[in-house]
C-alpha positions, 0 to 999 in steps of 0.5 A: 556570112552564109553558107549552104551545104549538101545533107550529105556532107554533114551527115558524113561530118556529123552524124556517126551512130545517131544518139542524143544531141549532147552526144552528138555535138561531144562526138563532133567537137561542138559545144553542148554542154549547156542549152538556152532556148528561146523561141526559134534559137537554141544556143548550145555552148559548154560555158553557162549563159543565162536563161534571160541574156540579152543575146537571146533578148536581142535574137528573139527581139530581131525575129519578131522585128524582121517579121514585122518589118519584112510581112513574113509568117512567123517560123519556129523552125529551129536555129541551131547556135553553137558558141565556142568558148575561145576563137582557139577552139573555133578556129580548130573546129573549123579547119577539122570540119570545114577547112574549104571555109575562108577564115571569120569569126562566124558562119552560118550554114544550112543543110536540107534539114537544119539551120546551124550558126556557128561563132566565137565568144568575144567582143564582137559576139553580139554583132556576129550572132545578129547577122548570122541569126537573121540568115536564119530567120530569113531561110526559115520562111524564104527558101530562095532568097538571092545572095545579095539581098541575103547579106544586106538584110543581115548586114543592116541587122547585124548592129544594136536596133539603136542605130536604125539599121546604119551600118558603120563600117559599111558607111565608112567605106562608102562614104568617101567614095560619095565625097569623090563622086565615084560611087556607083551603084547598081542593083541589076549587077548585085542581082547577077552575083551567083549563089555561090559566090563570096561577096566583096566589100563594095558589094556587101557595101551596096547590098546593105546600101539598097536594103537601108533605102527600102526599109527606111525612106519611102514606104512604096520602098517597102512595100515592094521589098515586101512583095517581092519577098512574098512573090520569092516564097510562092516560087516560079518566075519572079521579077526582080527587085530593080524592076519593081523599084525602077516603076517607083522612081524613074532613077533608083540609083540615083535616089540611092546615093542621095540617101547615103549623102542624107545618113553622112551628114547625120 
């Protein structure tokens, strides 16, 4: 989940008297005793993690893979990584500095000056630090990606690189309603979803759903998510996806829902 926030408000949540980054995360409950870096991400944690873990390997392999994938310059605007040592210590931090947050295990946050995932080490650390990281990667060369396509792009790279961008829990949600025929996408209203609005489940499902069909069925798909990706970061008045897509093919949400038939019966 992605969150943006004013320089102000963490300024007055953070700063204090200036000093150096160790000081800084000591004075506001943030982890810092330890820094690994590799490229754009910086873990900071107050327990050892290897230079070469294969979170960063994982990191800097979804950097590289969504550039690739997505036609985007390469970034080395840094993403600030705070691993907190037990949920305990997350939770606490969060209800001290950010109590107008909704409880998860993971958050990302941008200011105007600095791209800050914060997370709890656990089982599913892997899964929360590849979506909120591709937050990251993303805001650091798209500054004004729709909140839809936000959270598709790091629900279809939250999962191992293995599973080819399928989403599981998504699917599951997804699926039965394909079995009963009540499955109804709609890419103009994901469009409409105001920037500061907490998704659902259904849409975080059909948001996830549109990027999988662009990025792997057809290459026009792609190549429209691409230019209008592009068209986003020149900025002024851009057209929206599901007009760029409806010249493709006269039914996209038709063309939708097959794919997902086809991943089911994988």
């Amino acid at each position: 989940m992605q969150i943006r926030l004013s320089i102000v408000a963490v300024l007055l949540a953070f700063l204090g008297a200036g000093g150096c980054a160790h000081t800084w995360s000591q004075r506001s409950g943030l982890p810092g005793e330890f820094t690994v870096a590799r490229y754009q991400v910086m873990i900071h944690s107050d327990f050892p993690l290897p230079e070469h873990h294969r979170l960063m390997e994982d990191l800097h392999a979804q950097r590289i893979d969504l550039a690739k994938r997505l036609a985007l310059p390469p970034s080395d605007e840094p993403i600030h990584v705070y691993v907190f040592e037990t949920p305990e210590r997350f939770n606490e931090f969060m209800r001290s500095h950010h109590p107008e947050f909704p409880k998860r295990r993971a958050f990302f946050v941008e200011t105007d000056t600095r791209l800050s995932v914060y997370t709890q080490w656990g089982d599913r650390v892997g899964d929360d630090l590849r979506h909120e990281a591709a937050h990251g990667h993303l805001h650091s060369v798209v500054r004004n990606l729709p909140l839809w396509l936000d959270e598709g792009l790091a629900k279809y790279s939250e999962n191992p690189p293995y599973r080819g961008g399928v989403n599981r829990e998504l699917m599951q949600y997804i699926a039965p309603r394909l079995q009963q025929n009540i499955w109804q996408p709609d890419l103009t209203r994901l469009e409409r979803i105001a920037p500061d609005r907490d998704m659902s489940l259904a849409e975080y499902a059909e948001a996830w759903a549109w990027v999988r069909f662009c990025m792997d069925t057809q290459p026009e798909y792609l190549e429209a998510l691409r230019t209008y990706l592009a068209d986003l970061r020149r900025g002024g008045p851009v057209e929206p996806l599901s007009a760029r897509l409806r010249r493709l093919t006269p039914n996209p949400e038709f063309a939708l829902i097959e794919h997902m038939r086809s991943l089911t019966a994988q």
